[in-house]
TORROTOR-361365 format. One record per residue (C-alpha): residue in one letter; x, y, z. Coordinates in steps of 0.001 Angstrom, whole numbers, plus 500000, padded with zeros to 6 digits. Each point is the difference from the previous one (the first is absolute). Layout:
<atoms>
AXYZ;...
</atoms>
This chain:
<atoms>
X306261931526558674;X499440496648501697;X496918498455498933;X497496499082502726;X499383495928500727;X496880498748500038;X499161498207503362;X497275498145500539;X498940499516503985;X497763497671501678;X499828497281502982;X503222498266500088;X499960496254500586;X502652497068500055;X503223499816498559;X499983496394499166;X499080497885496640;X499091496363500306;X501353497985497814;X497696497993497226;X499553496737499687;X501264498285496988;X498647496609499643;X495917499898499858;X498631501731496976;X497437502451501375;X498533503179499348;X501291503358501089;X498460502015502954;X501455503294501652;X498906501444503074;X500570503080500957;X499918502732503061;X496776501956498877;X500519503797498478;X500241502886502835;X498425503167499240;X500919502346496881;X503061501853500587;X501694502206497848;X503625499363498003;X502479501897502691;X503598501048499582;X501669498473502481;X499431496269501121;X499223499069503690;X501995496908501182;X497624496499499451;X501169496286499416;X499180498453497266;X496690498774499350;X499480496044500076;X497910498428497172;X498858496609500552;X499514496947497426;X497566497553501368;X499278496926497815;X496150499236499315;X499318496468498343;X498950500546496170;X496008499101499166;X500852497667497698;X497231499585497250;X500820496468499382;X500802496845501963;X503971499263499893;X500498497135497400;X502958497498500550;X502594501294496850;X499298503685502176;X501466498542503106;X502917498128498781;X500971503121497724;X499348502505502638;X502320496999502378;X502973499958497121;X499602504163500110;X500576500022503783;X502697497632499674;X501937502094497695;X499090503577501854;X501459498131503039;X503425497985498994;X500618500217496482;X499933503758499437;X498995501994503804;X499664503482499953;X503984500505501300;X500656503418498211;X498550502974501449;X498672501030496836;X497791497376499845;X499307499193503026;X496265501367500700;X500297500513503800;X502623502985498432;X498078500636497050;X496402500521501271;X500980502369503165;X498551503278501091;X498286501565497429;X500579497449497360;X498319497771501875;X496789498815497737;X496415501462500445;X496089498476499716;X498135501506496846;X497938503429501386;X496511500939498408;X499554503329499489;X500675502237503053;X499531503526500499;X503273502108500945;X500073503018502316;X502314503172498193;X502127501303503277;X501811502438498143;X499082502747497408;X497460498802497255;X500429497960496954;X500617502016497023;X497036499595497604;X502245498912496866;X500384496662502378;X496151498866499664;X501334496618498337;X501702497343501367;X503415499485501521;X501224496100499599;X502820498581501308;X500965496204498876;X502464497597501955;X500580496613501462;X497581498411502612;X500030496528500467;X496850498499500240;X501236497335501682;X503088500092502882;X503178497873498112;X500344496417500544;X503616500793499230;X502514502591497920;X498287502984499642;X501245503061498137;X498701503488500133;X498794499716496017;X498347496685500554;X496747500903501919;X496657500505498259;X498644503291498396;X498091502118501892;X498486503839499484;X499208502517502587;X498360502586498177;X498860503790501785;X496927500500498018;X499336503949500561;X496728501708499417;X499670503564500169;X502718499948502790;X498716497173502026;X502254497212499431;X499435495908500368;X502354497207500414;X499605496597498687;X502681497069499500;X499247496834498102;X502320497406498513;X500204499835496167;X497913496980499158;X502461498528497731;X499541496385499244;X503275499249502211;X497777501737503021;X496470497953499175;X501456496328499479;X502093500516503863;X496952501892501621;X497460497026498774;X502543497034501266;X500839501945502922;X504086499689500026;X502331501393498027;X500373497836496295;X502591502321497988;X503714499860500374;X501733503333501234;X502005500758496795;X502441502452501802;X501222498069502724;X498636496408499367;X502931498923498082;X503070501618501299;X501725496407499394;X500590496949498038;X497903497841502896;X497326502416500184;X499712500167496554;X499656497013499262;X497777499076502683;X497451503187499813;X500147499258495991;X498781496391500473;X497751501017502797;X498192502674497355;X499404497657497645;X499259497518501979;X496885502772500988;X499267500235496320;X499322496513499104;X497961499664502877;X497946502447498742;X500435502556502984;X500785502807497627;X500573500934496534;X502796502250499149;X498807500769496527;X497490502537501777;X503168502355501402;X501754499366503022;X500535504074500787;X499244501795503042;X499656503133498402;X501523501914503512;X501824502631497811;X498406503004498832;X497045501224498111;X499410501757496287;X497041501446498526;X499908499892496435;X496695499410497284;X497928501053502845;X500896496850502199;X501299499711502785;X502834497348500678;X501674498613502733;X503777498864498893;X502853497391500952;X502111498721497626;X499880496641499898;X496334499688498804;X497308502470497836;X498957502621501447;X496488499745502099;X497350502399499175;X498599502006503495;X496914501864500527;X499843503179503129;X495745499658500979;X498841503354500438;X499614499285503722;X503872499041500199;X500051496047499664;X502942498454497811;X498492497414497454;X502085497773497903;X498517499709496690;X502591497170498667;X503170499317498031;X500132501806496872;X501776498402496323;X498637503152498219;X497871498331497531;X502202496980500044;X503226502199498818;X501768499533503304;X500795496103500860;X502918500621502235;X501405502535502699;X500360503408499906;X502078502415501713;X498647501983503520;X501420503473498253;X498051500255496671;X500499503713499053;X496877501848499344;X500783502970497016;X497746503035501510;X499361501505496250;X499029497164498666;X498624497410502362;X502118497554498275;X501532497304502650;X503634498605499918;X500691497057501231;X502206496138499661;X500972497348501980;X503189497763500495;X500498496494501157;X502562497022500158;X499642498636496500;X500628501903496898;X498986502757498739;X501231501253503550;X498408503317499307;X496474500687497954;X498968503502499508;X496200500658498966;X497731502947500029;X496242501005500211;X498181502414498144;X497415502565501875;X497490497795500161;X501882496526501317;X500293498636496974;X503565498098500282;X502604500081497217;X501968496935498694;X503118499083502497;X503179501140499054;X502558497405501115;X503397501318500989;X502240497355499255;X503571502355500560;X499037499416504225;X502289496657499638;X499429498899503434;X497068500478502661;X500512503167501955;X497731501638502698;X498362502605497653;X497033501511502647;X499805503051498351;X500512502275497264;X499258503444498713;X498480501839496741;X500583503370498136;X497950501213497218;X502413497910497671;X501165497116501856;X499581497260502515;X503571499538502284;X501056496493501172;X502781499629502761;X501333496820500024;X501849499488503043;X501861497942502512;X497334498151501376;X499015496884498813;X499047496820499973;X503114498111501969;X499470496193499888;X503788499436500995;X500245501628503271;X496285498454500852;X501187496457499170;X504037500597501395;X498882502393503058;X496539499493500763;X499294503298498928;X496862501876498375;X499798498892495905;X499788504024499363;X502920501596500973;X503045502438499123;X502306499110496990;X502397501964500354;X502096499039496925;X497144501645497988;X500234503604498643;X496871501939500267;X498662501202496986;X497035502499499323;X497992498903496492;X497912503035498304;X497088498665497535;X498020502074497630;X496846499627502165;X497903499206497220;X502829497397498683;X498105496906498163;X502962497934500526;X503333500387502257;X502335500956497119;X500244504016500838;X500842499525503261;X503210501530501306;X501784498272502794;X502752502158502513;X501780498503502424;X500201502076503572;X502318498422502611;X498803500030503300;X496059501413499146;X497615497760501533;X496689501117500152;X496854497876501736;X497637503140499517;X499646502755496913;X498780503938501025;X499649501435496572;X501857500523496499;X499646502228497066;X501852501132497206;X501741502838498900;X502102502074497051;X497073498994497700;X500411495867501089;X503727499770499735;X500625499921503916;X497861498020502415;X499830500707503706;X499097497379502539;X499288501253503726;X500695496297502312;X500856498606503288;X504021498689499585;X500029496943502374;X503359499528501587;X499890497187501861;X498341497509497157;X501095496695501975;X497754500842502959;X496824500778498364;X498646496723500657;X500795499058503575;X501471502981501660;X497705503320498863;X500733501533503059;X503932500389498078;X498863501237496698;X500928503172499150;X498371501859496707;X501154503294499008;X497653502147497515;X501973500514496517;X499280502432497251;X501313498213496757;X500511500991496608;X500580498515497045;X501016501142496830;X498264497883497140;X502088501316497416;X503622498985501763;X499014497668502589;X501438501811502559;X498286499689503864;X500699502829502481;X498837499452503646;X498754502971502794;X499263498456503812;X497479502191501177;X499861499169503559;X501850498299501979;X497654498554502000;X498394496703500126;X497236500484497848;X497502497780497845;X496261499348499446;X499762503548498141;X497611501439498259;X498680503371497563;X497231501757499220;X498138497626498116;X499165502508497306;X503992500036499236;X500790496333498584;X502084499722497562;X500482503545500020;X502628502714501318;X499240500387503632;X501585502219502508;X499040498253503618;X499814496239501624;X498868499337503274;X501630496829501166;X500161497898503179;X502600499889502390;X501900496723501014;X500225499685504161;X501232497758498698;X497794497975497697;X497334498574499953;X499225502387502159;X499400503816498778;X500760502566503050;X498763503122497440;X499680501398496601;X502445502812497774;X499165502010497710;X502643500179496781;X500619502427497587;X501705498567496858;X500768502875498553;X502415500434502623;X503680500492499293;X500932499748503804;X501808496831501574;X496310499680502015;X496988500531498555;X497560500076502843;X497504502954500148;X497415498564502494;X499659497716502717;X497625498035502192;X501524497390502973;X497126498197501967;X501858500340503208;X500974497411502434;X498069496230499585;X498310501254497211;X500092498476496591;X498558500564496736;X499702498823496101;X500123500718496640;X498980503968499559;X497352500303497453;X499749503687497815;X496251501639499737;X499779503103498220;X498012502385501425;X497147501351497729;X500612502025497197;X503394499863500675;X502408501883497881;X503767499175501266;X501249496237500064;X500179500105504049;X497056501479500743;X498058497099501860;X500301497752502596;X501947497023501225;X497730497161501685;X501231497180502204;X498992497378502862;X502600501051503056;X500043497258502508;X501022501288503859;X501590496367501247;X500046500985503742;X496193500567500050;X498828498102497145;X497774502816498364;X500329500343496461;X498971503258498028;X499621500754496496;X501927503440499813;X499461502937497302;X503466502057498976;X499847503016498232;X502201499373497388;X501336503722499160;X500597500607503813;X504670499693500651;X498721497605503314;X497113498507497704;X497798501323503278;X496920497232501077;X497177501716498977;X497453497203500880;X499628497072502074;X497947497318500257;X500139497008502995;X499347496544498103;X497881497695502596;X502787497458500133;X503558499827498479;X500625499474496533;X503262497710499635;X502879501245497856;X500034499114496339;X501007501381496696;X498412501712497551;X496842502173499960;X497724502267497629;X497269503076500094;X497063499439497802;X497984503022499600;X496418499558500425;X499175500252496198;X502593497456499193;X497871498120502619;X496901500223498679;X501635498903496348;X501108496648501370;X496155499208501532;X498546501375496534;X502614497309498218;X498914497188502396;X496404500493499393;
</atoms>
């Protein structure tokens, strides 16, 4: 059966996108065509342009006088945004980048939402959060999709009434720019893409330090990844910084409480992906960087009290390690083709993380309560790239280990040309005992940003609802997988969005008291990019066309992103008893 699209209609408007202007450092303002009356998700789309979603640029309040080492930075900035390293590739150029609906938003207080379809099931009273890059202020120059600053639109729901809110992460990064009023911090993924910029951008950031316009040493993330809830707090992630503790108000706002070492434990990054253990509460986590150890593994107990580091010295180079995955025995570690590239950055004037293709991509399993790195089992895998993890567990009593991932085939244009990449879903297992790896595709569709019932981490699961490429970073629909499936194609359900209409991330509920592994729902914001309405839509999980069962009409559009969360409402009130 052919599932049914969801359609969202409204008032069409224009076609046409201005472009955004790249040289003054303001702040970011949308306007848009207001909200026409409810209507209901239809079948079949009526014909409508697409919508047009204007930038305007409104001076910054600045909260102090500019001083003259300001203007003769901000001067040497401009000068380098404009003739040493321009915006030229289409991946970084921002008029590109920050189009239709990834254009940036204004913060929204909390707004009540109207539900125009169904009701909202009452094992969603809780909060739905959805992280991603927004860029507080428009680019003075090379802008790449990761590079904009954290922000969190959160659905806070109520006894089915829902209410949206978006605020930035206050992360130190965010503070120091919003208080000078222009942008301070370098873009690390497309600021130096060559030996010129490089140089220039490194001698232009610390010529910020010394002049005392910022100080690194309090993180430099933009935590515009995901979320975790773990030890009762709540934490917005990115990788290149600690996590930053969050707060949901009962009334809906989004508070940021502050960056978080865990009792001083944690003095560097850590990962977006930590891996949450469902029996145990225990969290799984590391980070990886440019300097050895390349990889650090490190765990907390129940309670967020962090374990000593494990350093994994056997990662002999520094490789793109975003994510990973846990069983009840082990942590796995793919170590694969992407990496830090200084040659074709200083010889081609290309990104410093890139494909190497004369590596061999290896998958490392580690005791996960390993001390120390020396009972960890390394495997090489040709050709198994992986940027995201779904699940792993073991099995024949820990002697085999299956891994559930996205396969990215076209490694050398996840940087600059996502729109190319290509990631096929893999079932792999591996045989401790022999160390041999056998591989299942399970789809052969474009699939990534995946995700379980939460309930099955690190343990044998049956189904994954993942996103579906159009191609990426957009997502035209979710699939539902079975793994157990023997078949060339394991797709048992399916949702498209239908024509101009564009999704995220699925996220799995579980319906109360719910006894099978699907039985729950998947929750997502759905964007319609010919009217500019977005929705947050409700899937019933079990359902072969994962049928819209609710549907509620945000009051303006919430921009595409990454990764989101539920957080029931007890988990919600833990995290305001643990901040009081």
């Amino acid at each position: 059966m052919v599932p049914k699209p969801i359609i969202v209609t409204s008032q069409p408007t224009s076609s046409t996108s201005p472009p955004l202007p790249l040289l003054n450092a303001t702040t970011v303002r949308t306007e848009e065509k207001p909200q026409t009356q409810s209507q209901s998700i239809r079948s079949t789309p009526p014909p409508a342009p697409a919508p047009t979603i204007k930038t305007t640029r409104v001076e910054a309040k600045r909260k102090s006088e500019p001083w003259v080492p300001a203007l003769m930075l901000n001067a040497f900035d401009d000068i380098i945004n404009n003739f040493i390293d321009p915006p030229l590739k289409p991946s970084v150029d921002p008029r590109r980048v920050l189009t239709q609906n990834f254009a940036p938003v204004h913060e929204l207080p909390p707004t009540p939402c109207e539900v125009v379809q169904g009701s909202l099931p009452p094992c969603l009273d809780g909060a739905y959060i959805r992280n991603g890059p927004n860029p507080q202020f428009l680019p003075r120059g090379p802008y790449h999709l990761f590079d904009g600053d954290g922000m969190l639109h959160a659905l806070r729901i109520s006894q089915g009434k829902p209410t949206l809110c978006s605020r930035y992460v206050k992360t130190y990064k965010y503070k120091v720019e919003n208080d000078a009023g222009f942008p301070l911090f370098p873009n690390v993924f497309s600021g130096f893409n060559s030996l010129a910029a490089s140089a220039a951008r490194g001698s232009l950031t610390a010529a910020r330090v010394l002049a005392g316009q910022y100080n690194p040493a309090n993180g430099i993330g933009l935590a515009n990844t995901s979320l975790a809830f773990f030890a009762n707090r709540l934490f917005a992630l990115g990788e290149s910084d600690l996590p930053y503790a969050v707060n949901i108000t009962a009334n809906g706002d989004v508070e940021t409480v502050g960056r978080y070492d865990f009792e001083g434990k944690l003095a560097f990054s850590m990962t977006a992906h930590p891996k949450i253990d469902p029996d145990t509460g225990e969290c799984f986590a590391f980070r990886y960087g440019p300097v050895p150890p390349f990889l650090t593994y490190f765990r907390f107990d129940p309670n967020g009290r962090k374990h000593p580091d494990v350093p994994i010295f056997s990662v002999l180079s520094p490789s793109f390690l975003h994510d990973f995955a846990i069983t009840k025995n082990y942590a796995i570690f793919c170590d694969i083709q992407l990496g830090m590239n200084p040659i074709d950055m200083l010889l081609y004037g290309g990104s410093p993380l890139g494909s190497v293709p004369s590596k061999v991509p290896r998958i490392g399993i580690l005791p996960r309560d390993a001390k120390d790195e020396s009972m960890i089992k390394w495997l090489e895998v040709p050709g198994f790239n992986i940027m995201h993890a779904i699940n792993a567990w073991d099995e024949d009593d820990g002697r085999t280990v299956v891994l559930v991932a996205p396969n990215i085939l076209s490694l050398e244009h996840a940087m600059e040309r996502m729109e190319l990449v290509h990631a096929v879903v893999e079932k792999v297992r591996i045989n401790l005992e022999t160390g041999i790896v056998t591989r299942q595709p399970l789809s052969a569709r474009n699939l990534d940003f995946a995700v379980i019932n939460p309930a099955y981490v690190g343990k044998k699961n049956r189904f994954v609802y993942a996103a579906v490429g159009d191609p990426m970073p957009k997502i035209s629909g979710v699939v539902k997988l079975d793994v157990s499936s023997k078949g060339e194609d394991s797709v048992v359900g399916c949702r498209m969005y239908g024509d101009g209409c564009y999704g995220g991330e699925p996220f799995f509920v579980a319906r109360e008291e719910a006894v099978e592994e699907d039985d729950g729902y998947l929750v997502s914001y759905v964007h319609d990019e010919r009217s500019g309405e977005s929705k947050f839509v409700v899937m019933d999980a079990k359902s072969p066309e994962l049928e819209v069962v609710a549907a509620v009409r945000l009051p303006r559009r919430v921009p595409y992103g990454f990764h989101g969360l539920f957080v029931k409402e007890s988990e919600l009130r833990k995290v305001s008893l643990s901040l009081s």
